[in-house]
N, C-alpha and C positions, 0 to 999 in steps of 0.2 A: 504494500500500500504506500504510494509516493503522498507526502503531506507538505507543503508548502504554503507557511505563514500565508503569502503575498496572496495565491493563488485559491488554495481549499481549506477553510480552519471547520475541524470537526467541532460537534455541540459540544459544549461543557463535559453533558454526562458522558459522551463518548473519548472526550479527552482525560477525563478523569480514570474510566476504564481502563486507557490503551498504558495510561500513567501511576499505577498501581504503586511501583516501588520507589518513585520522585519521593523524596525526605523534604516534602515543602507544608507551610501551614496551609491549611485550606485555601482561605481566599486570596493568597495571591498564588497556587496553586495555576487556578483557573485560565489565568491570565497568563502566567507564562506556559501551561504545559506546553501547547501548540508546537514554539521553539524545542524543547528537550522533545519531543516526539519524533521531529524531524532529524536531530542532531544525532539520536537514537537510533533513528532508520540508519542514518548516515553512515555510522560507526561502522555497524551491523552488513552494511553492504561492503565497506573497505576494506572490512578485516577478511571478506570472503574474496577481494578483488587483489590484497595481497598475497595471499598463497596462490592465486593465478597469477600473478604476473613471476614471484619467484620461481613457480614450476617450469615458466614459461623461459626463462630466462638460466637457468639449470636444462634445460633440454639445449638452447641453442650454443650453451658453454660445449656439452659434450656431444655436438654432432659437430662444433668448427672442428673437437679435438681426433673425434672419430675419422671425418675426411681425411685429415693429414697419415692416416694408416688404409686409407683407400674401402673405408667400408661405410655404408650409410647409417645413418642413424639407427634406421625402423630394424635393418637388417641386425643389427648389434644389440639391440633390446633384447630383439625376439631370441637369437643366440645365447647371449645373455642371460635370460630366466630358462631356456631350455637345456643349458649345460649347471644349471645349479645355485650359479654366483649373487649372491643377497647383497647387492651392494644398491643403496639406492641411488635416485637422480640427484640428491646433496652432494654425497662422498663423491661421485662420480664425477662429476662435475668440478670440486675441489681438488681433484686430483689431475685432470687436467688441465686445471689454472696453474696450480701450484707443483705438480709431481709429474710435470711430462713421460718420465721413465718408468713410474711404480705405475700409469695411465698406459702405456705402449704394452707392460706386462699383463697389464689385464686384458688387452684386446687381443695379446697374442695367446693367450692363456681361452678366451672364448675361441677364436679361429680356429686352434687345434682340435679342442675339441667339439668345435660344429664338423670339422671333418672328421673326426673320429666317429661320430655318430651317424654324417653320411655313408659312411661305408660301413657298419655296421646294420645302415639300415638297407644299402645296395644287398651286403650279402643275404638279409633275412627275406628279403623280395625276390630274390633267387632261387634260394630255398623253395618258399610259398610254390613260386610256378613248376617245384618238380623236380631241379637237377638236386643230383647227390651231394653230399657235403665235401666227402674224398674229390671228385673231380673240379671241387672248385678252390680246394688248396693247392691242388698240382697244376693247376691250369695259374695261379699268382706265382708260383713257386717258378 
């Protein structure tokens, strides 16, 4: 609900309502709630519009940092929670502002093991359609 002094001032009793926990005496209650109702929306919207913009600004730290290792963003994430690694978008991000090399270690530490699991999953798809296990060792070998 947008409230603006200038614009839409609710009734009394519904300012008094929406103003429950205001520590004011009554009557001049009334008259200021208006302002503290809006200022309350306000808050209430910014504190939700700062963890987006930090999220939002922690994603493009660690996709400048990811490019420079040749892998995308989305591609690194998804790698990322599918090889195991609990590191969030904070640390992530911290580390490649501040720790180029512990940052390089981690993307190389996900890439190996994205291809570890490629071919893990090449050979089980193998399998599924039928060929033997023995002819698909001697056929890498």
């Amino acid at each position: 609900m947008r409230l603006s002094p200038a614009i839409c001032v609710p009734s009394p009793a519904r300012c008094l309502c929406l103003a429950q926990c205001f520590n004011r005496q009554p009557f001049a209650q009334v008259l200021t709630v208006p302002c503290h109702i809006f200022y309350a929306t306000q808050a209430y919207r910014d504190r939700k519009n700062k963890k987006r913009e930090f999220r939002r600004l922690w994603i493009t730290r660690i996709n400048a940092g990811v490019r420079e290792h040749g892998v995308r963003y989305s591609q690194f994430v998804n790698k990322l929670h599918s090889s195991g690694i609990l590191l969030n978008r904070k640390i992530l991000s911290d580390l490649a502002m501040n720790e180029p090399f512990a940052f390089k270690s981690v993307v190389d530490v996900v890439k190996l093991r994205a291809a570890e699991q490629y071919a893990t999953d090449e050979f089980f798809n193998l399998v599924e359609e039928g060929e033997d296990e023995g002819t698909l060792i001697e056929e890498k070998k």
